[in-house]
C-alpha positions in Angstrom: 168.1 224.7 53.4 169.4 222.1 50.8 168.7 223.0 47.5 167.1 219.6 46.0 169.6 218.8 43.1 168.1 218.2 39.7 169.1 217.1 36.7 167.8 219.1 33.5 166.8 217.3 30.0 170.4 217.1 28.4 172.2 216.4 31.4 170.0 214.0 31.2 170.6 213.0 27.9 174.8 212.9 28.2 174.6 210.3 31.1 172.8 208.0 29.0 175.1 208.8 26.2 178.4 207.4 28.2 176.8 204.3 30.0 175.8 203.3 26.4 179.2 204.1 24.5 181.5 203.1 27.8 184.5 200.9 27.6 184.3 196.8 27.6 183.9 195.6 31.8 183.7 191.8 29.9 185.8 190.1 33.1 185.6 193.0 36.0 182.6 192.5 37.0 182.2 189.3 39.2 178.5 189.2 37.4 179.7 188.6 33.9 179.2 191.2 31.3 175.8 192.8 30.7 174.1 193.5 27.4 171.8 196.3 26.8 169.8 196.3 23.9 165.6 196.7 22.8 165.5 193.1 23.6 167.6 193.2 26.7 164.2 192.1 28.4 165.0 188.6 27.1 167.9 186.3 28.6 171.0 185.8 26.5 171.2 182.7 25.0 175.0 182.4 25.5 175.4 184.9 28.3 177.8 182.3 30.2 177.5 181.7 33.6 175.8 184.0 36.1 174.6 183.8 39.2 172.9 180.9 40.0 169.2 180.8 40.1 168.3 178.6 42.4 165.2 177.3 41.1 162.1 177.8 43.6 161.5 175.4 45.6 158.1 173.4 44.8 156.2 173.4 47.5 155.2 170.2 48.0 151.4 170.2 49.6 151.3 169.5 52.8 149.1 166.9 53.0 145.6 166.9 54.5 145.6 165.5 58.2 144.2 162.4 57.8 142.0 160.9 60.6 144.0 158.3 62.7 142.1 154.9 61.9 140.7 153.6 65.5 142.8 150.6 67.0 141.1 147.3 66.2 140.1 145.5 69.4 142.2 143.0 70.4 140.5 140.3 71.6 140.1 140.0 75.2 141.5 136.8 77.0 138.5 137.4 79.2 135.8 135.8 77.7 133.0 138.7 77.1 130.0 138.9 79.3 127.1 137.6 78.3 123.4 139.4 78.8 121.8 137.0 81.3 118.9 135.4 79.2 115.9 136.9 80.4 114.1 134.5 83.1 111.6 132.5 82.1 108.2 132.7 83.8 107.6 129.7 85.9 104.5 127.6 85.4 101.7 128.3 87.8 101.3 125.5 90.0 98.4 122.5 88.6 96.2 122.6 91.4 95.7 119.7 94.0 93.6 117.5 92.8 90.5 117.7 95.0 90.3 114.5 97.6 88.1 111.9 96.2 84.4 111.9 98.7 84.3 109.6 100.9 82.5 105.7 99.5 79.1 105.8 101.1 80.3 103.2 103.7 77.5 102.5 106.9 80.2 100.3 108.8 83.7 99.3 109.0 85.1 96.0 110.0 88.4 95.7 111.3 90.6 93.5 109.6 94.7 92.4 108.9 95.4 93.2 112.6 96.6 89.3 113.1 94.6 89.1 116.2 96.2 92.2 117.6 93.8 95.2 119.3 93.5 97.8 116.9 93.8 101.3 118.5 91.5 104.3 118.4 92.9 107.5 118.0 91.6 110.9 119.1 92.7 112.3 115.7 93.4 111.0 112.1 96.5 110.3 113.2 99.4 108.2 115.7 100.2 111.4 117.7 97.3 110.7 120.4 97.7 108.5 122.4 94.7 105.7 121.7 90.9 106.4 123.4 90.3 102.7 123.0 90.5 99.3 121.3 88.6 97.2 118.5 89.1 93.7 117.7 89.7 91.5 114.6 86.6 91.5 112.7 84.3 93.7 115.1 81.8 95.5 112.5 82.0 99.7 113.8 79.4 102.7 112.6 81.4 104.6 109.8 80.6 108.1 110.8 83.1 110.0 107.8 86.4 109.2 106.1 89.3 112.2 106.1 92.9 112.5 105.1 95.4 112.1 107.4 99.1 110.6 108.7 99.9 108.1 105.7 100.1 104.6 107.4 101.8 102.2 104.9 101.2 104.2 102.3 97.8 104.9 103.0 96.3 108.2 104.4 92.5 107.4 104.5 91.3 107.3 108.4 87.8 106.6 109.0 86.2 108.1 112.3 84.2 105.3 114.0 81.7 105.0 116.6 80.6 102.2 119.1 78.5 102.4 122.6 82.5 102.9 124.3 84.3 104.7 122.2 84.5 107.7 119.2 87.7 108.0 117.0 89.5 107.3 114.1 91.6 104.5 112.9 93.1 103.5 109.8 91.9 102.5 106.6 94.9 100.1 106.3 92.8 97.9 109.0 89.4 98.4 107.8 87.5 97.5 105.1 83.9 99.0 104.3 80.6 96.6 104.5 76.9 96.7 104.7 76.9 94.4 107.2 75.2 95.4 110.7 76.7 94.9 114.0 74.7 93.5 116.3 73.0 96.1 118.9 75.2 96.3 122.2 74.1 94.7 125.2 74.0 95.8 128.9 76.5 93.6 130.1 77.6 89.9 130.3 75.1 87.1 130.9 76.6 83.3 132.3 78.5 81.3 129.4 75.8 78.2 129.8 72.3 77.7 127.6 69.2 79.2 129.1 68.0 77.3 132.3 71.5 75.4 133.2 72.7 75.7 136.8 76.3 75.2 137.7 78.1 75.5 141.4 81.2 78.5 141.2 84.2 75.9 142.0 86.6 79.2 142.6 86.0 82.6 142.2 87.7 85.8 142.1 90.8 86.5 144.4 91.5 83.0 145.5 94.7 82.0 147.0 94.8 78.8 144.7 95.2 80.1 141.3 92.9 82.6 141.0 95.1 85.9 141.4 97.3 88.0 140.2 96.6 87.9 136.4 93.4 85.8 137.0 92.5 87.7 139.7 88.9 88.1 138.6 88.5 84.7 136.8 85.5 82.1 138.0 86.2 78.5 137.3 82.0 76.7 137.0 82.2 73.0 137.6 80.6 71.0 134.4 80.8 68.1 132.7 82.4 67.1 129.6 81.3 68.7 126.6 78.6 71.0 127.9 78.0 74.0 125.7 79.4 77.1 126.2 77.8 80.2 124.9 79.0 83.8 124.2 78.7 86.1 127.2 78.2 89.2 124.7 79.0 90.0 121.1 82.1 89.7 119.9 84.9 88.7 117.3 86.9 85.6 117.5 90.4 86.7 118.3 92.2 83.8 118.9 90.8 79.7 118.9 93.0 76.9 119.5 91.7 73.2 119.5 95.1 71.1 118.7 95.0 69.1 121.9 93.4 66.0 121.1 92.6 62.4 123.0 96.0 61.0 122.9 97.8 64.4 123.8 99.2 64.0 127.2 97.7 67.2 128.7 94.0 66.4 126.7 92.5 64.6 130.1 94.8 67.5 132.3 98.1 67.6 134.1 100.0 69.7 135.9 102.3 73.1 135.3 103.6 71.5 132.4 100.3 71.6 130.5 99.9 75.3 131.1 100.3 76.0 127.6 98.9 72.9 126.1 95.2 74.2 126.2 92.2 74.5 124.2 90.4 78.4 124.9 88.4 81.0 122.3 89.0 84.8 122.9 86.1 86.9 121.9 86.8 91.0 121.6 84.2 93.2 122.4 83.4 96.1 121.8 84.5 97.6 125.1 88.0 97.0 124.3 87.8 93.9 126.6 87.7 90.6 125.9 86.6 87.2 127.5 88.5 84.0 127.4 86.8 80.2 127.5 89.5 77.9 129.0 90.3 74.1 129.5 88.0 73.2 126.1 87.1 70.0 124.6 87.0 71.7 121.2 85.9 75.3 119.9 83.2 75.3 117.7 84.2 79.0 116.2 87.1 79.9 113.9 89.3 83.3 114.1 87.6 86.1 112.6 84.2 85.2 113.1 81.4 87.6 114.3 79.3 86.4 117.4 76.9 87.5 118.9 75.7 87.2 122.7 74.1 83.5 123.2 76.1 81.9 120.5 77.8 78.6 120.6 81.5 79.1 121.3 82.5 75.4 122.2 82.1 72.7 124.3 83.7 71.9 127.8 86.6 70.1 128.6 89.6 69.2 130.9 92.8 70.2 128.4 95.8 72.2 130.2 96.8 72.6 134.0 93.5 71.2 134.9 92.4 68.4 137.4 89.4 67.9 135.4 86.8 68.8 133.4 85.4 72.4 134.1 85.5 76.0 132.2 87.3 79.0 133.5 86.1 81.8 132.0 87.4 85.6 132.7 87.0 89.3 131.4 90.6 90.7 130.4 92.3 93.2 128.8 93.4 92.9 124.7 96.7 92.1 125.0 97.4 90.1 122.0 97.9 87.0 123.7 95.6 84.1 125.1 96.9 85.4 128.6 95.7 88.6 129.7 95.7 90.7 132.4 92.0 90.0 133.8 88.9 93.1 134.0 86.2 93.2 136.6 83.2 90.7 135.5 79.6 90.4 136.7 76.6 88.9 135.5 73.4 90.0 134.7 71.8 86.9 135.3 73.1 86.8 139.0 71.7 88.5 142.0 72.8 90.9 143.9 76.5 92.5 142.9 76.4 89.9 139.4 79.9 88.7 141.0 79.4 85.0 142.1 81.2 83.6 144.5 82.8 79.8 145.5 80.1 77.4 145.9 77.2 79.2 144.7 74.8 78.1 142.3 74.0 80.4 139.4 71.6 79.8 136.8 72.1 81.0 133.3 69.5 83.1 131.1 72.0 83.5 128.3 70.0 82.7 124.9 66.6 82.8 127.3 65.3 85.7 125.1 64.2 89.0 126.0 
């Protein structure tokens, strides 16, 4: 066992002793020399040069993070979207104005048809083919007016009624009146005043000139200027009375005076009509109503005639002078009504009753 070494008081005492008193070290010691003394706590103020104290570092703060600053947007070459504008509620549709009531309006008469037929239709419109046929200027029972196909610019179809037919035509061709038609008859009486006899000069189906188109014609012979009466009510479709004494074809002639004729259409209500041929003159103008018995015109000889008589036929409404001829009898002939060549008939048109 190591005995510890110790040093007693006054060694002690002799080491301090030589350290102080010791010889000069001024230049062996690579630290300079070193001075001892009460106040060797403070620094020498010419102690030369000693080791270098390198002065302490400041420490510079670090500095505080500071928050990167968010990147300015760059404008977009894309233009930004837009928020759609919200839509705007569309208007609730006016309502329809309500179609005006029909005028109170008895009866109809056709008009502006230019002498034409004017059709009937099933419905208010052209779709169906036509039930029947009126003529320029016939008066019609109005039974209602309605909407339908617009027919030169005008919608308004009236539905009509006669003893032949029910249907509807347009407003563009008839205009509303308070005038009555006339009642309808049973049939056709003889175009001559009450009491007048007359011989049939050809009748129906001859092989003269009676066929074909004028296949159910009559030709009565009479002379010059006798009256001629309406066979049943009617409208005056067509009237011509140019050929005049001094015309060529006014006393007759042949093929060439086909066309140069005096004649009256009537329309009825049938949708037939009955032509007056070979006149002296017409005593009725185009649109005028007449009614069964009325005076027409006056006999004559005009046309492709060999003199004076009437031919007198039921035909169809063709819009033409020249139709294709209808069935015709009388009332006031016995038997079948249908006369035939040389008989002698005797009128009771305009006898009354």
């Amino acid at each position: 066992m190591k005995t510890p070494f110790l040093l007693s008081a006054a060694t002690a005492a002799f080491v301090f002793l030589v350290l102080a008193c010791g010889p000069d070290h001024t230049g062996d010691s690579p630290d300079g020399p070193i001075a001892w003394g009460f106040d060797a706590g403070a620094p020498p103020v010419d102690a030369g040069p000693g080791p270098e104290v390198l002065p302490e570092p400041e420490l510079t703060p670090e500095p505080e993070p500071q928050p990167s600053p968010e990147p300015e947007p760059q404008p977009s070459s894309e233009p930004e979207p837009q928020p759609s504008p919200a839509p705007e509620p569309e208007p609730a549709p006016e309502p329809e104005p309500a179609p005006e009531p029909a005028p109170a309006c008895p009866f109809v008469q056709v008009t502006g048809t230019a002498g034409y037929p004017l059709n009937v239709r099933p419905t208010p419109d052209t779709s169906g083919a036509p039930v029947g046929t009126l003529v320029e200027g016939q008066t019609v029972a109005a039974l209602s007016g309605t909407e339908g196909e617009a027919i030169s610019g005008e919608t308004w179809w009236w539905q009509i009624e006669t003893a032949a037919v029910t249907g509807y035509i347009s407003a563009v061709y008839a205009t509303c009146t308070d005038e009555t038609p006339p009642e309808p008859t049973a049939g056709f009486l003889l175009p001559l005043t009450c009491g007048t006899s007359t011989t049939v000069t050809q009748g129906n189906s001859s092989a003269y000139s009676h066929n074909g188109i004028a296949n159910y014609a009559f030709d009565f012979g009479l002379p010059l200027n006798t009256p001629l009466l309406a066979m049943d009510h009617g409208v005056v479709l067509m009237a011509k009375t140019d050929i005049t004494p001094g015309h060529p074809c006014y006393n007759g002639g042949g093929a060439e005076c086909a066309n140069h004729v005096n004649y009256v259409v009537l329309g009825h209500s049938d949708g037939s009509a009955t032509l007056y041929l070979h006149l002296n003159r017409a005593d009725v103008q185009l649109g005028d109503g007449v009614v069964r018995g009325q005076l027409v015109g006056h006999s004559g000889g005009t046309g492709w005639s060999t003199g004076p008589h009437t031919h007198v036929q039921r035909q169809s409404q063709c819009g033409s002078w020249w139709c294709q001829s209808w069935p015709l009898a009388f009332q006031d002939v016995p038997g079948t009504g249908v006369p035939v060549v040389w008989q002698t008939v005797t009128s009771q048109n305009g006898c009354g009753g």
